[in-house]
PAVEXVO-57034 format. One record per atom (N, C-alpha, C, O, CB): residue in three letters; atom name; x, z, y. Coordinates in nm, 3 decimals. Atoms other than C-alpha are relative to their C-alpha. Glycine has a CB too. Example, Ala and Ser with C-alpha at 12.3 -4.5 7.8 and 13.67 -1.06 7.14 Angstrom:
  aa at    east      up   north
 ALA  N   0.089   0.000  -0.119
 ALA CA   1.230   0.780  -0.450
 ALA  C   0.090   0.000   0.120
 ALA  O   0.194   0.066   0.118
 ALA CB  -0.099   0.125   0.003
 SER  N  -0.082  -0.006  -0.119
 SER CA   1.367   0.714  -0.106
 SER  C  -0.077   0.073   0.109
 SER  O  -0.026   0.090   0.220
 SER CB   0.041  -0.142   0.046
This chain:
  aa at    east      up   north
 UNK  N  -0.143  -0.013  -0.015
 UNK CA   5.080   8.295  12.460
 UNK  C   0.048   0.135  -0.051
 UNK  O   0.153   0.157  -0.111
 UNK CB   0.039  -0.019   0.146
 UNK  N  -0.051  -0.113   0.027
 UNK CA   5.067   8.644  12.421
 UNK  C   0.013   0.006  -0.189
 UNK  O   0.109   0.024  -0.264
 UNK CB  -0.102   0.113   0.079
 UNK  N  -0.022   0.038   0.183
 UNK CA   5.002   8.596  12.033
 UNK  C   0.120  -0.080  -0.088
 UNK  O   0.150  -0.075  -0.207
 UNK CB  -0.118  -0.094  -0.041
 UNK  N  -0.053   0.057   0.061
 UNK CA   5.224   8.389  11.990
 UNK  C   0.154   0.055  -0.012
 UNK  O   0.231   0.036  -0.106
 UNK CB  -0.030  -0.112   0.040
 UNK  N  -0.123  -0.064  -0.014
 UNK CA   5.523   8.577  12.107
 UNK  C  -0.018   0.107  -0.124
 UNK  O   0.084   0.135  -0.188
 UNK CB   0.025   0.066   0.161
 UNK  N   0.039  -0.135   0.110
 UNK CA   5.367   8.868  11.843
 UNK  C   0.020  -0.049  -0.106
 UNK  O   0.050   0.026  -0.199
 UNK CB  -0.148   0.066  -0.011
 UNK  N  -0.029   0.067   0.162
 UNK CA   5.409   8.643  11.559
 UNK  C   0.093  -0.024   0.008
 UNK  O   0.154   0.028  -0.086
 UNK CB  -0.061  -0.114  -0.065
 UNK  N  -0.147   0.025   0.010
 UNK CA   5.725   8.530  11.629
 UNK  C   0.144   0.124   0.038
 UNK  O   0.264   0.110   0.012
 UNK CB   0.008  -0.122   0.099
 UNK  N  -0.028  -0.130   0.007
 UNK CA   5.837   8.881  11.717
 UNK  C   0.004   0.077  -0.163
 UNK  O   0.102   0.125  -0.220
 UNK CB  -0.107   0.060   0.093
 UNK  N   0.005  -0.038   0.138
 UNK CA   5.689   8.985  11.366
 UNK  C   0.088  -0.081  -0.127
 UNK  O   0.099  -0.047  -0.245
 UNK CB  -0.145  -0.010  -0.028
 UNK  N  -0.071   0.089   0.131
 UNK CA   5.904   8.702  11.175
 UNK  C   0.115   0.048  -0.008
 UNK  O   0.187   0.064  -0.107
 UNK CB   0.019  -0.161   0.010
 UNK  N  -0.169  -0.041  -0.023
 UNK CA   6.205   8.819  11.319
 UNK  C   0.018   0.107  -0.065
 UNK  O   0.112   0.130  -0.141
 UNK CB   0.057   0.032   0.148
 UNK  N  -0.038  -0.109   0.060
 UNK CA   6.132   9.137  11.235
 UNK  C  -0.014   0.049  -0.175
 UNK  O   0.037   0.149  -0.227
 UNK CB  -0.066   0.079   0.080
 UNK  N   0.006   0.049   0.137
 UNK CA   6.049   9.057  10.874
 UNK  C   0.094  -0.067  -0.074
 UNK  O   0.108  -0.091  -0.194
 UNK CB  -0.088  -0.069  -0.008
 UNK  N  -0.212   0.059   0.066
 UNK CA   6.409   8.910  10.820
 UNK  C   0.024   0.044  -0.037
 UNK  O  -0.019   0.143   0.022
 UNK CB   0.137  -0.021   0.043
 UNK  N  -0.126  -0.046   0.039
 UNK CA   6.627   9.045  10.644
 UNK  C   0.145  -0.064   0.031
 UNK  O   0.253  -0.007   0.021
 UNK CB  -0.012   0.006  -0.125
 UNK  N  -0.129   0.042   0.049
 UNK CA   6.879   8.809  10.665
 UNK  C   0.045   0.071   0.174
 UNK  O   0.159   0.026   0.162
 UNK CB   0.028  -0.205  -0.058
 UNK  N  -0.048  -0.046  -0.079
 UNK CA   6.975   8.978  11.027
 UNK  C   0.022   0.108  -0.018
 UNK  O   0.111   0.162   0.048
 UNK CB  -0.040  -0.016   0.080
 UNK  N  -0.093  -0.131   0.045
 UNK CA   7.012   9.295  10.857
 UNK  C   0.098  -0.002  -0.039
 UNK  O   0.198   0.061  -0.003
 UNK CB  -0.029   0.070  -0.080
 UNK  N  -0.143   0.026   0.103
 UNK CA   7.234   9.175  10.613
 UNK  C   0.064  -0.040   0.049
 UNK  O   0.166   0.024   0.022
 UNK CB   0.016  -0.074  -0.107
 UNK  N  -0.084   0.017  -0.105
 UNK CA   7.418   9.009  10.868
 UNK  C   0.057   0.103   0.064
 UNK  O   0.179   0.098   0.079
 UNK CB  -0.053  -0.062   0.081
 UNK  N  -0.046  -0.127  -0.049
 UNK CA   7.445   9.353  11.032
 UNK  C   0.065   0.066  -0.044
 UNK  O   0.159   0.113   0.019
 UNK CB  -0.061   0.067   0.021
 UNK  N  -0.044  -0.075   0.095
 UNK CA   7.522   9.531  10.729
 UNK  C   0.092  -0.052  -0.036
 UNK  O   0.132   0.020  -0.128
 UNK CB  -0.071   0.029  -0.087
 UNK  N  -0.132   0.084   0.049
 UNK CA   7.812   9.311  10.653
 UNK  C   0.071   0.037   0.119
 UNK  O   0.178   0.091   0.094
 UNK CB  -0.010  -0.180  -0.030
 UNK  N  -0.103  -0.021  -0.162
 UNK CA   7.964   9.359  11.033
 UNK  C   0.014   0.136  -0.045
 UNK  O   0.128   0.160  -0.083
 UNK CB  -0.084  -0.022   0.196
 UNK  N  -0.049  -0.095   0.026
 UNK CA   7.954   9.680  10.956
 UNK  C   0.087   0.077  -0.066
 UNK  O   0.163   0.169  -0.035
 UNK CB  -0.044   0.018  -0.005
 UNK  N  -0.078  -0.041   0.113
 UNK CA   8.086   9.732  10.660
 UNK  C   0.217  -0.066   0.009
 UNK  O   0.324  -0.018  -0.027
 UNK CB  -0.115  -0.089  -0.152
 UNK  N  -0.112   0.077  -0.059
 UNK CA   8.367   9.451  10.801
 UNK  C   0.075   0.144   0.114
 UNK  O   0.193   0.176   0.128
 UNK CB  -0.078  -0.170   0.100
 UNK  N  -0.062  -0.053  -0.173
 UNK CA   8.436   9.681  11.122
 UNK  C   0.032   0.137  -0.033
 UNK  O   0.070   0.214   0.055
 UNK CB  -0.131   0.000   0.157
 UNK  N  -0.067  -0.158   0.013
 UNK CA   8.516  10.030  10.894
 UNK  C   0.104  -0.040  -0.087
 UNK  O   0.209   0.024  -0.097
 UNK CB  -0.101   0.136  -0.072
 UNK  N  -0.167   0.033   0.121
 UNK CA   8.760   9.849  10.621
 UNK  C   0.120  -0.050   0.181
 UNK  O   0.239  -0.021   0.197
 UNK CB  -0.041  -0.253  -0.193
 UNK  N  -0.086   0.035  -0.085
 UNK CA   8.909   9.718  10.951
 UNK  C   0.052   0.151   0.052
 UNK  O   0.172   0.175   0.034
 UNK CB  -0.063  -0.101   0.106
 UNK  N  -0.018  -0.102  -0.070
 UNK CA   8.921  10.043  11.118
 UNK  C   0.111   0.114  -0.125
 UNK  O   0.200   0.189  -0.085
 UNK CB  -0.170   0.055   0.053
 UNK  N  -0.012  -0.073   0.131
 UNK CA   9.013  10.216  10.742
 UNK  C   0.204  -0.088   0.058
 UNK  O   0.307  -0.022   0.045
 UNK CB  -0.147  -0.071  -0.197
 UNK  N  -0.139   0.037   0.059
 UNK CA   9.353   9.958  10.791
 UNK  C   0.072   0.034   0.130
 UNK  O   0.194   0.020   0.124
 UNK CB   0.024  -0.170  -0.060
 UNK  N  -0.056   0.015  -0.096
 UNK CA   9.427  10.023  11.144
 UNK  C   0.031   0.129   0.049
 UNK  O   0.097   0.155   0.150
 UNK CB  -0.062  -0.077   0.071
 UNK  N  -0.010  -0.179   0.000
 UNK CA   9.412  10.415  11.108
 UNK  C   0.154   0.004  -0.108
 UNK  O   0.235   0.095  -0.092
 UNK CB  -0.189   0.105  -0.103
 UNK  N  -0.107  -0.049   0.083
 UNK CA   9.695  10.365  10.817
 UNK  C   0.121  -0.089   0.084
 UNK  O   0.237  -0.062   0.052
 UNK CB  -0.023  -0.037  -0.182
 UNK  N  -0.127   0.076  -0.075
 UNK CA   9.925  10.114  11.064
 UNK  C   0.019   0.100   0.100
 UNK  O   0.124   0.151   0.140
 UNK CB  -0.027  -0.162   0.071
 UNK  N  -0.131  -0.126  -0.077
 UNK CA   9.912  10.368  11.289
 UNK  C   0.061   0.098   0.021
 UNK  O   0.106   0.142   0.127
 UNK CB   0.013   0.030   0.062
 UNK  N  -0.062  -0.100   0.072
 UNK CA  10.041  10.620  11.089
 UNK  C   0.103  -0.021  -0.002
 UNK  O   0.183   0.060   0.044
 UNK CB  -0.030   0.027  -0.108
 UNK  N  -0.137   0.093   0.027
 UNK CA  10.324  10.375  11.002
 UNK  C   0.094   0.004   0.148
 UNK  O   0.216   0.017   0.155
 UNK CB  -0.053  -0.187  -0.041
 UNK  N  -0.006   0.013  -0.125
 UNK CA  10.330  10.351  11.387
 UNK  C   0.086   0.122   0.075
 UNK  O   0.176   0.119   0.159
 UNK CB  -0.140  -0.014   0.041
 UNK  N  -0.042  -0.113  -0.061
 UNK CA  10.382  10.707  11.448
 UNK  C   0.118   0.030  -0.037
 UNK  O   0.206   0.072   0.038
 UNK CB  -0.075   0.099  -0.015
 UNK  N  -0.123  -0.041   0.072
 UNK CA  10.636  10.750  11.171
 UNK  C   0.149  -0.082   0.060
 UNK  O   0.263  -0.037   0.064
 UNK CB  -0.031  -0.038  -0.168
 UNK  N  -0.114   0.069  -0.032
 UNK CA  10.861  10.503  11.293
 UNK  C   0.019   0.067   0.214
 UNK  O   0.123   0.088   0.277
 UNK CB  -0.044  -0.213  -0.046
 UNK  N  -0.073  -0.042  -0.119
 UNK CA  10.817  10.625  11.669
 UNK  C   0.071   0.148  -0.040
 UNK  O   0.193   0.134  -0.032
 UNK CB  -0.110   0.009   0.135
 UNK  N  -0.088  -0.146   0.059
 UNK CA  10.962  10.971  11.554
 UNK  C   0.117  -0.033  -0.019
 UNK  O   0.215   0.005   0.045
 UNK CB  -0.041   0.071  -0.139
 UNK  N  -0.170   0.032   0.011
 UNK CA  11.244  10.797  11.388
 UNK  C   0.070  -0.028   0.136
 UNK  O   0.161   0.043   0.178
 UNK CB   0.032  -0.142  -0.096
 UNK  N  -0.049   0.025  -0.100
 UNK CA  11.309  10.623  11.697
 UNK  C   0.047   0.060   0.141
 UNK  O   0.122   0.016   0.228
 UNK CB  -0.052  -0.060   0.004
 UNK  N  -0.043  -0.080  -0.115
 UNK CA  11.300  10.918  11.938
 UNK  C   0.128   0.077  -0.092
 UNK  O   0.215   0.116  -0.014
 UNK CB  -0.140   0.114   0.075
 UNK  N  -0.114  -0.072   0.037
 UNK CA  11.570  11.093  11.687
 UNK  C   0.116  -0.052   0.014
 UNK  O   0.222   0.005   0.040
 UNK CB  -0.003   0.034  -0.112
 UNK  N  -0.124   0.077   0.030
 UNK CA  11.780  10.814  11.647
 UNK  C   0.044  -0.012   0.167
 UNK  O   0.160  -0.042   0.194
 UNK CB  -0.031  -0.165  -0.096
 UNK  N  -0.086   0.008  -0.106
 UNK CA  11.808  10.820  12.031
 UNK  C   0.067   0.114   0.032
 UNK  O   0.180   0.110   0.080
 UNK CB  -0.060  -0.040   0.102
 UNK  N  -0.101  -0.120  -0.039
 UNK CA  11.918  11.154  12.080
 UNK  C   0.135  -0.027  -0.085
 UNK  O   0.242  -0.025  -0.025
 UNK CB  -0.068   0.164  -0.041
 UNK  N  -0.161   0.035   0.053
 UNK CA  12.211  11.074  11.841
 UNK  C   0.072  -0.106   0.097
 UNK  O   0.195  -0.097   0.104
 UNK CB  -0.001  -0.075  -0.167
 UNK  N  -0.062   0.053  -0.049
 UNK CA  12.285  10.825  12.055
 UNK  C   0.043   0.019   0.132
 UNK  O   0.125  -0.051   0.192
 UNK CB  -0.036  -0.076  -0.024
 UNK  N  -0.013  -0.058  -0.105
 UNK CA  12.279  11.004  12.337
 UNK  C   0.155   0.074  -0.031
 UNK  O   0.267   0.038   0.004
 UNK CB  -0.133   0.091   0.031
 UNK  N  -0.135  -0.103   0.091
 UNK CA  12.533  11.278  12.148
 UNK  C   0.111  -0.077  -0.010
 UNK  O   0.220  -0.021   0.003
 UNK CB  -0.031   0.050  -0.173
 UNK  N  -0.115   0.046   0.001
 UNK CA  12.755  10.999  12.108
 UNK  C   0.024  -0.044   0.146
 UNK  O   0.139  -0.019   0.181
 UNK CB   0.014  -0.100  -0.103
 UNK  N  -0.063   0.019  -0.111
 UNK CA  12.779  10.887  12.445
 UNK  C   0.073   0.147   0.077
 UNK  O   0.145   0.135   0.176
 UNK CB  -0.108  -0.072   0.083
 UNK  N  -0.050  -0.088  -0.064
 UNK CA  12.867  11.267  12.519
 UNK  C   0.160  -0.011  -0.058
 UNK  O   0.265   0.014   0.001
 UNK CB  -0.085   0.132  -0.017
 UNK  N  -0.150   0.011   0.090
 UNK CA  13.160  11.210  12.265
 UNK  C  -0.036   0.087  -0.107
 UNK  O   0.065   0.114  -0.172
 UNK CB   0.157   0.060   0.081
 UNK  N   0.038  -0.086   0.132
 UNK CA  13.004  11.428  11.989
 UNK  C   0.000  -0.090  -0.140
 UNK  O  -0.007  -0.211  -0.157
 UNK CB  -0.162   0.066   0.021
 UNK  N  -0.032   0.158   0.149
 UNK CA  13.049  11.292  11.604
 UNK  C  -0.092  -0.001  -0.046
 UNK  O  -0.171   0.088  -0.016
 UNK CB   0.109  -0.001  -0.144
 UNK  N   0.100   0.072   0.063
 UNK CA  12.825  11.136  11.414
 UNK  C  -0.063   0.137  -0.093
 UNK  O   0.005   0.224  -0.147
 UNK CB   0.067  -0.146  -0.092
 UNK  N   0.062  -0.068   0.050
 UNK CA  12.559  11.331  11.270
 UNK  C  -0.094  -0.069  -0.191
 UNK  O  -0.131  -0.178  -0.232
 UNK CB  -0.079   0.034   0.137
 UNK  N   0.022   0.140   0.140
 UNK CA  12.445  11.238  10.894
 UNK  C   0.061   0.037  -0.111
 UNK  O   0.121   0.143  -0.097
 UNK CB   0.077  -0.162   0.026
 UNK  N  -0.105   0.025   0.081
 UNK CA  12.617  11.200  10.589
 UNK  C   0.108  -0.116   0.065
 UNK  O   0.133  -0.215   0.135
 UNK CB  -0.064  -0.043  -0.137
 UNK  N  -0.190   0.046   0.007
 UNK CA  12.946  11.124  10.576
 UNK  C   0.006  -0.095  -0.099
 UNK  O  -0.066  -0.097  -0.199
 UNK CB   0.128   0.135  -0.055
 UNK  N  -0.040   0.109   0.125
 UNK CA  13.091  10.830  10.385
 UNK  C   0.095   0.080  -0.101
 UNK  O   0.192   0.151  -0.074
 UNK CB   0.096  -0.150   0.064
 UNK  N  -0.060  -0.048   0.151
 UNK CA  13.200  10.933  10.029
 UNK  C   0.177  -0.060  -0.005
 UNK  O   0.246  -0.026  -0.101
 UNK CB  -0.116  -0.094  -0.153
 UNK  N  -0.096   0.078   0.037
 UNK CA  13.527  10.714  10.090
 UNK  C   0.147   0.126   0.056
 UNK  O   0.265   0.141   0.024
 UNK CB  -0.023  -0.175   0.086
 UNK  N  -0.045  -0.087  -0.096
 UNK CA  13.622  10.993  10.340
 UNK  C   0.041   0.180  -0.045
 UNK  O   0.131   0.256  -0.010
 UNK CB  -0.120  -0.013   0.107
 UNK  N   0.013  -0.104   0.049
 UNK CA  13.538  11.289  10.157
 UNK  C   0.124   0.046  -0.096
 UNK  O   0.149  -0.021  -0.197
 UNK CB  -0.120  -0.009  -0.055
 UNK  N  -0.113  -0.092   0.064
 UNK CA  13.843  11.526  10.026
 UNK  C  -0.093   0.061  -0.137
 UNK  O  -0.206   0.109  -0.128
 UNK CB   0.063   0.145   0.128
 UNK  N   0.059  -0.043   0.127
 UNK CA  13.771  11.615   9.634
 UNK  C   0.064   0.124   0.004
 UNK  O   0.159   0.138   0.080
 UNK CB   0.025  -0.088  -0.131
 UNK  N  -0.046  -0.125  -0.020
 UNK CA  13.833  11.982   9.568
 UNK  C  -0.029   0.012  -0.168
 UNK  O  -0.119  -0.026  -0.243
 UNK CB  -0.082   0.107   0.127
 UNK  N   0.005   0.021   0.125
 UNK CA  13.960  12.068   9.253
 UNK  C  -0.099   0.163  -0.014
 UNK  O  -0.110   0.251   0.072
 UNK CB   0.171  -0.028  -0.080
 UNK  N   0.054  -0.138   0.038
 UNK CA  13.749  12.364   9.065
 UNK  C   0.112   0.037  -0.090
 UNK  O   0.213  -0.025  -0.123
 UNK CB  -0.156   0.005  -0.074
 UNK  N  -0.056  -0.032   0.142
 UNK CA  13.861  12.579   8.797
 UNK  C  -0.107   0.008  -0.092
 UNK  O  -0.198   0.091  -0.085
 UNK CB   0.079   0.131  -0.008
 UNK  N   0.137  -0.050   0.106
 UNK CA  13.630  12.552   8.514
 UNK  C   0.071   0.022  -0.162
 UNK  O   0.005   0.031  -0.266
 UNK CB  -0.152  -0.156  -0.010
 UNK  N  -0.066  -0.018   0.078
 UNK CA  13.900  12.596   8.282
 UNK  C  -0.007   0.183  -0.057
 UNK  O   0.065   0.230  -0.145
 UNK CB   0.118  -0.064   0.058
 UNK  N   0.020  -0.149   0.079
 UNK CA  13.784  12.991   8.212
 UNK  C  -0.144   0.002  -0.076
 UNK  O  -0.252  -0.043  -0.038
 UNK CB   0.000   0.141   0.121
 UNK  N   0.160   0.042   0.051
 UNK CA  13.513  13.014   7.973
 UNK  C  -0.022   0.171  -0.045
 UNK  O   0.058   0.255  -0.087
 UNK CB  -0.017  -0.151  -0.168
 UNK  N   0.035  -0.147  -0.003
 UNK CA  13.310  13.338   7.963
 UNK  C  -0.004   0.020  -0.136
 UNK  O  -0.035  -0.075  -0.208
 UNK CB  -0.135   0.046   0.075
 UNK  N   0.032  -0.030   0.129
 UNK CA  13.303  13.507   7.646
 UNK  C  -0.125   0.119   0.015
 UNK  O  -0.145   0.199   0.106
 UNK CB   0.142   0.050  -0.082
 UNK  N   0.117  -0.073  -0.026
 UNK CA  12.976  13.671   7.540
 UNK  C  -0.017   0.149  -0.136
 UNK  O   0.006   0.178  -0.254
 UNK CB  -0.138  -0.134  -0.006
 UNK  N  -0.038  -0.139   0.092
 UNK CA  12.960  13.994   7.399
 UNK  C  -0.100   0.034  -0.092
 UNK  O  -0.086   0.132  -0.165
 UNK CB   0.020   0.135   0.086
């Protein structure tokens, strides 16, 4: 009995194909890890936005104005003068 477990001990361990099996999980379980390190980058970036965007909203419930650009529709044009032209000596 005891022999026999030793040979069938030694077959197993003469596999390969349970390495390669291994070596594939592995290789599976760092591209996974490789995509789940860049989501939660994505993750972080957007909680950031989301804690800023509440303080603005906070600011408006105090009655404070909108923080931001301004709409262009709103904006006063200011004339220049560019009507002097330097002369160069």
């Amino acid at each position: 009995m005891k022999e026999y477990f030793k040979r069938l001990w030694n077959a197993l361990l003469d596999s390969t194909d349970l390495d390669e099996k291994a070596e594939a999980a592995l290789k599976e379980a760092k591209a996974r890890i490789k995509e789940m390190k860049k989501e939660l980058a994505d993750v972080k970036k957007a909680a950031k936005n989301v804690v800023a965007q509440s303080k603005d909203v906070i600011d408006a419930a105090k009655g404070n104005k909108r923080r931001g650009k301004k709409p262009t529709k709103n904006k006063k044009k200011t004339k220049t003068n560019n009507n002097t032209k330097k002369v160069k000596k």
